[in-house]
RODO-2510 file (C-alpha; in nm, 4 decimals, decimal comma):
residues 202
     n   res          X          Y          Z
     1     x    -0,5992    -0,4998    -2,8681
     2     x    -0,6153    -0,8084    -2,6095
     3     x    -0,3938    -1,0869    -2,6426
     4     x    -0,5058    -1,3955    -2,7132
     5     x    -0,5561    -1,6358    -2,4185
     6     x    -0,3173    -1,9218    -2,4143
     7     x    -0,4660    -2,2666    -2,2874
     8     x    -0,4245    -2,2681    -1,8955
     9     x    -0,4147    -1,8962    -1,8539
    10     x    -0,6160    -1,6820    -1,6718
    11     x    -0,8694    -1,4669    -1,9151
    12     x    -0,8474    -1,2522    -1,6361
    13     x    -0,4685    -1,1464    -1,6697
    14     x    -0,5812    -0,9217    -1,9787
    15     x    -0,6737    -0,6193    -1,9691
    16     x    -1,0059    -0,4866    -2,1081
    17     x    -1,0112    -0,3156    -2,4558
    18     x    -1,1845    -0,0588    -2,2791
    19     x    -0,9501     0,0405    -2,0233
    20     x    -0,8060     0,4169    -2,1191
    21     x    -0,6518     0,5248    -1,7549
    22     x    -0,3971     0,3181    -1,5464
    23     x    -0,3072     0,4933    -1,2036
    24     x    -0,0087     0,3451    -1,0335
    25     x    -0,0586     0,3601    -0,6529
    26     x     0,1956     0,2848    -0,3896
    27     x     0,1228     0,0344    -0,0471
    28     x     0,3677     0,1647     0,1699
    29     x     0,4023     0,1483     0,5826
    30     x     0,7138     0,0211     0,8086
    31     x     0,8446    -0,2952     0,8269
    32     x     0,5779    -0,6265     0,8865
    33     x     0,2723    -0,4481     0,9114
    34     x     0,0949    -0,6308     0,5657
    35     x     0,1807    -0,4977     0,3018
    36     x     0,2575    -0,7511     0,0868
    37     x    -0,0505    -0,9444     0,2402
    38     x    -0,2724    -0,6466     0,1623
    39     x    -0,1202    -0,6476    -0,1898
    40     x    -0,1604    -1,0356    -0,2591
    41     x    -0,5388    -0,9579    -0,1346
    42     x    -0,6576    -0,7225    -0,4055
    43     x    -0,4301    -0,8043    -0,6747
    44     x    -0,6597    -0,9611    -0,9206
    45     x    -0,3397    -1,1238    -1,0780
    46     x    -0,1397    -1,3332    -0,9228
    47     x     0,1098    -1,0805    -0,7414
    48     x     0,4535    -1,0384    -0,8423
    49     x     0,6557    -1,0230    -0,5048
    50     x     1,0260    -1,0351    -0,3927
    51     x     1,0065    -1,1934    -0,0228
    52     x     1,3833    -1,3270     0,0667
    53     x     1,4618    -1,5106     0,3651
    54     x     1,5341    -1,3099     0,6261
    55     x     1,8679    -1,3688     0,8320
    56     x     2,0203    -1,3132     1,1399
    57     x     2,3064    -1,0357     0,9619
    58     x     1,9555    -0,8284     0,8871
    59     x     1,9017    -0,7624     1,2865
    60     x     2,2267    -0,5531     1,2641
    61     x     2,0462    -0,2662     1,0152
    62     x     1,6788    -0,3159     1,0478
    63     x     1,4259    -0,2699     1,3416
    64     x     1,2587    -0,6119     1,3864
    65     x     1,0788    -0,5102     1,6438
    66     x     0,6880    -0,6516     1,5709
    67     x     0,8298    -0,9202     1,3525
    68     x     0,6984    -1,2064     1,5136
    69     x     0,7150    -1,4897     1,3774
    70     x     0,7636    -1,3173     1,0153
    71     x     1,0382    -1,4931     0,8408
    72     x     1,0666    -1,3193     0,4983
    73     x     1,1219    -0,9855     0,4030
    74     x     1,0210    -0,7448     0,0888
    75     x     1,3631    -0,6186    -0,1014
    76     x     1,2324    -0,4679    -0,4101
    77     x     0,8627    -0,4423    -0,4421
    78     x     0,5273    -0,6295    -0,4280
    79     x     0,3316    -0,5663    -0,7713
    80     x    -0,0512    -0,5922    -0,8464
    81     x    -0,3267    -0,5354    -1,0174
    82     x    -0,7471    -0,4027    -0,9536
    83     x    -0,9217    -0,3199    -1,2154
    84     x    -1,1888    -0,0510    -1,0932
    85     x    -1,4290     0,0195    -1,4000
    86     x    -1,4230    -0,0900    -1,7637
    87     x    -1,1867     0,2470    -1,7758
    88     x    -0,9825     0,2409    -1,5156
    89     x    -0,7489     0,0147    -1,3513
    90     x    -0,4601     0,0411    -1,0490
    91     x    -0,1353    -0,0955    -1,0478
    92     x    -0,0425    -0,1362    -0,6715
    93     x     0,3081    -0,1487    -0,5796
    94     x     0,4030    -0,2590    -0,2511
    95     x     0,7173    -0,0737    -0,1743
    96     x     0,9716    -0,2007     0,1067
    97     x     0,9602    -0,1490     0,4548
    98     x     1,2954    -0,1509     0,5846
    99     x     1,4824     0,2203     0,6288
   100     x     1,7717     0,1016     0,4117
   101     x     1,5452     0,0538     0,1076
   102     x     1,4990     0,4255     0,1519
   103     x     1,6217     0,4537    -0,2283
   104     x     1,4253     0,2070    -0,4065
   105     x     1,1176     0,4659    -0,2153
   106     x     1,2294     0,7392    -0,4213
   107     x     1,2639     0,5921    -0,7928
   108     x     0,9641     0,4318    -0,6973
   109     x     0,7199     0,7529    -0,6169
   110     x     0,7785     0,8439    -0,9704
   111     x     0,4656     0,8539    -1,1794
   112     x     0,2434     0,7489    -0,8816
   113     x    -0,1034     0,8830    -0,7789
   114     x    -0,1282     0,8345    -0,4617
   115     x    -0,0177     0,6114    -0,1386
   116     x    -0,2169     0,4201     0,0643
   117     x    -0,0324     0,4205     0,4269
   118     x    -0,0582     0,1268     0,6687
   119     x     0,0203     0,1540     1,0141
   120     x    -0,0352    -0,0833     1,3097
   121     x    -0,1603     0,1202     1,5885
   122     x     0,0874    -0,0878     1,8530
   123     x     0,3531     0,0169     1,6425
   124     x     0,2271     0,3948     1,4468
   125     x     0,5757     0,5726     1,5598
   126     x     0,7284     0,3699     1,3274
   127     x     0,4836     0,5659     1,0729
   128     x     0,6567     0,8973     1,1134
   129     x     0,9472     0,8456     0,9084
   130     x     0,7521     0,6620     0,6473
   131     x     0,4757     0,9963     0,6279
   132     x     0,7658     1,2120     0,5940
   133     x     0,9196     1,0477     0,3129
   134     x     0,5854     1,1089     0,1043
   135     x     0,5374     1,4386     0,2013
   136     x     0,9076     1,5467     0,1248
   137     x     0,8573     1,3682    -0,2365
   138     x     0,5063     1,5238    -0,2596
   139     x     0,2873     1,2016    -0,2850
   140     x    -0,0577     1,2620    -0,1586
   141     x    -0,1959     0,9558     0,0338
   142     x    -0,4295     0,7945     0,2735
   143     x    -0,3785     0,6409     0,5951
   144     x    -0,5544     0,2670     0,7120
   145     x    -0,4786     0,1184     1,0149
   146     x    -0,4027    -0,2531     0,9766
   147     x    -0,6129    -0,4520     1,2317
   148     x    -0,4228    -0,7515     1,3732
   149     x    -0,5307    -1,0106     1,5836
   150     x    -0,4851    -0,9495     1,9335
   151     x    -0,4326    -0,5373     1,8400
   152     x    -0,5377    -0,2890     2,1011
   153     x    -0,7976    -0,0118     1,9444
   154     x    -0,7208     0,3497     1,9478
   155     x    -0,9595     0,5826     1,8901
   156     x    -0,8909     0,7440     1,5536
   157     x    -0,9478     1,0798     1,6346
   158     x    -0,6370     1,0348     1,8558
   159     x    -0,4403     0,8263     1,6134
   160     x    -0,4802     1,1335     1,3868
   161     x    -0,3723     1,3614     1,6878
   162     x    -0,0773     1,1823     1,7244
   163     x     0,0256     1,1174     1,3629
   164     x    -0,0746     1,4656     1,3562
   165     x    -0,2587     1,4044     1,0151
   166     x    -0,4168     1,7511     0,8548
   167     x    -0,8296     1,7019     0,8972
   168     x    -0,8760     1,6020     0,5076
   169     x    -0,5916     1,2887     0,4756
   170     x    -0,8304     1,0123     0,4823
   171     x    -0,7760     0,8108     0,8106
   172     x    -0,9671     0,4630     0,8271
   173     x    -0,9176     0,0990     0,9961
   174     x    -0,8904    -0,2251     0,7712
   175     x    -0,7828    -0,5669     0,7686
   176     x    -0,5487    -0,6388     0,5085
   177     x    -0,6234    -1,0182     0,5030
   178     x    -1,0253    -0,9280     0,4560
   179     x    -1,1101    -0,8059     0,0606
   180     x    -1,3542    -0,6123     0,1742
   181     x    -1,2058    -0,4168     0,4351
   182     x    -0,9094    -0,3523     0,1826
   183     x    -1,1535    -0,2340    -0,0430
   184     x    -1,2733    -0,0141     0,1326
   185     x    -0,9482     0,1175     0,2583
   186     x    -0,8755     0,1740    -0,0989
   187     x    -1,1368     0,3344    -0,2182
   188     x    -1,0873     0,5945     0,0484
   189     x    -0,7826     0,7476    -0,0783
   190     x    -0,9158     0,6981    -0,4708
   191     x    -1,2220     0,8972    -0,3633
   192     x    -0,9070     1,1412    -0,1363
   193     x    -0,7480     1,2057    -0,5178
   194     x    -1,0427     1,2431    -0,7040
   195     x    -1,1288     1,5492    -0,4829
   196     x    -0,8053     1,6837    -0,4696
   197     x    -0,7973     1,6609    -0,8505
   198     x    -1,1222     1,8272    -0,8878
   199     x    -1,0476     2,1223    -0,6600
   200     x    -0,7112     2,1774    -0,8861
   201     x    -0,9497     2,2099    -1,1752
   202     x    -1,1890     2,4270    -1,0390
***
């Protein structure tokens, strides 16, 4: 049963009566490469995020290399919503991107679907370590290259070469300030499960 819409609220924060299925999915990638922005753009909700200031102590432990001018920094997790059908709807947690948060990775893989990976193709060796955490924790996913301003293209055929990617893990390009690019991002590794579930089945 819905609850009742306060005056001022958003009839949009409740959920459906007809939503059976919620499928927690994790945004993952290394540090600065839009996750939280990616997050913030599909989250029908206003997204729940935990950006702190980041400091000058911080250079010490994490790689800020591609930071720019990026001044805040994910420390727990980025948390939205996308409601895909009158059945089904996502919870998308961003997770953090810094190697020290390596923990908060593991309790957070628990009960998830799938993982939608971004990379930045100036920066994709910084991708390795963050692949190899969801393989060793066995959380299928899908792989989107975050288009930046200014961003030299790779083909993709070679990004897969050298993120040496098996021939079915979904590899596409998006722009995680666009909704529709996102989208479609997205919908790539939903469509990624869906067959994997229905070849368990058969």
């Amino acid at each position: 049963m819905a609850l009742p819409v306060s005056d001022g609220a958003a009839a949009d924060v409740y959920l459906a009566d007809s939503v059976k299925i919620a499928a927690k999915i994790l945004i993952v990638g290394h540090f600065a490469v839009g996750k939280t922005t990616f997050v913030g753009t599909m989250s029908e909700i206003r997204p729940l995020s935990t950006e702190e200031t980041m400091t000058q102590a911080g250079a010490h432990v994490d790689d800020l290399t591609g930071a720019g001018r990026k001044t805040t920094t994910t420390v727990a997790l980025d948390f939205g919503r996308l409601t895909l059908s009158d059945r089904l709807v996502l919870y998308l947690f961003g997770t953090p991107g810094q190697q020290r948060f390596a923990r908060v990775w593991k309790d957070m893989t628990v009960g998830a679907l799938g993982a939608l990976v971004l990379i930045d193709p100036q920066r994709f060796d910084q991708s390795f370590d963050v692949i190899g955490l969801l393989e060793e924790y066995d959380v299928p996913y899908a792989v989107a290259v975050n288009r930046f301003d200014g961003s030299v293209e790779h083909p993709l055929e070679k990004l897969r070469a050298a993120l040496d990617l098996l021939p079915d893990t979904p590899l596409v390009t998006c722009d995680a300030r666009d909704r529709a690019s996102s989208t479609e991002a997205l919908m790539a590794l939903v469509r990624y499960l869906q067959l994997r579930a229905s070849k368990e089945l058969a």
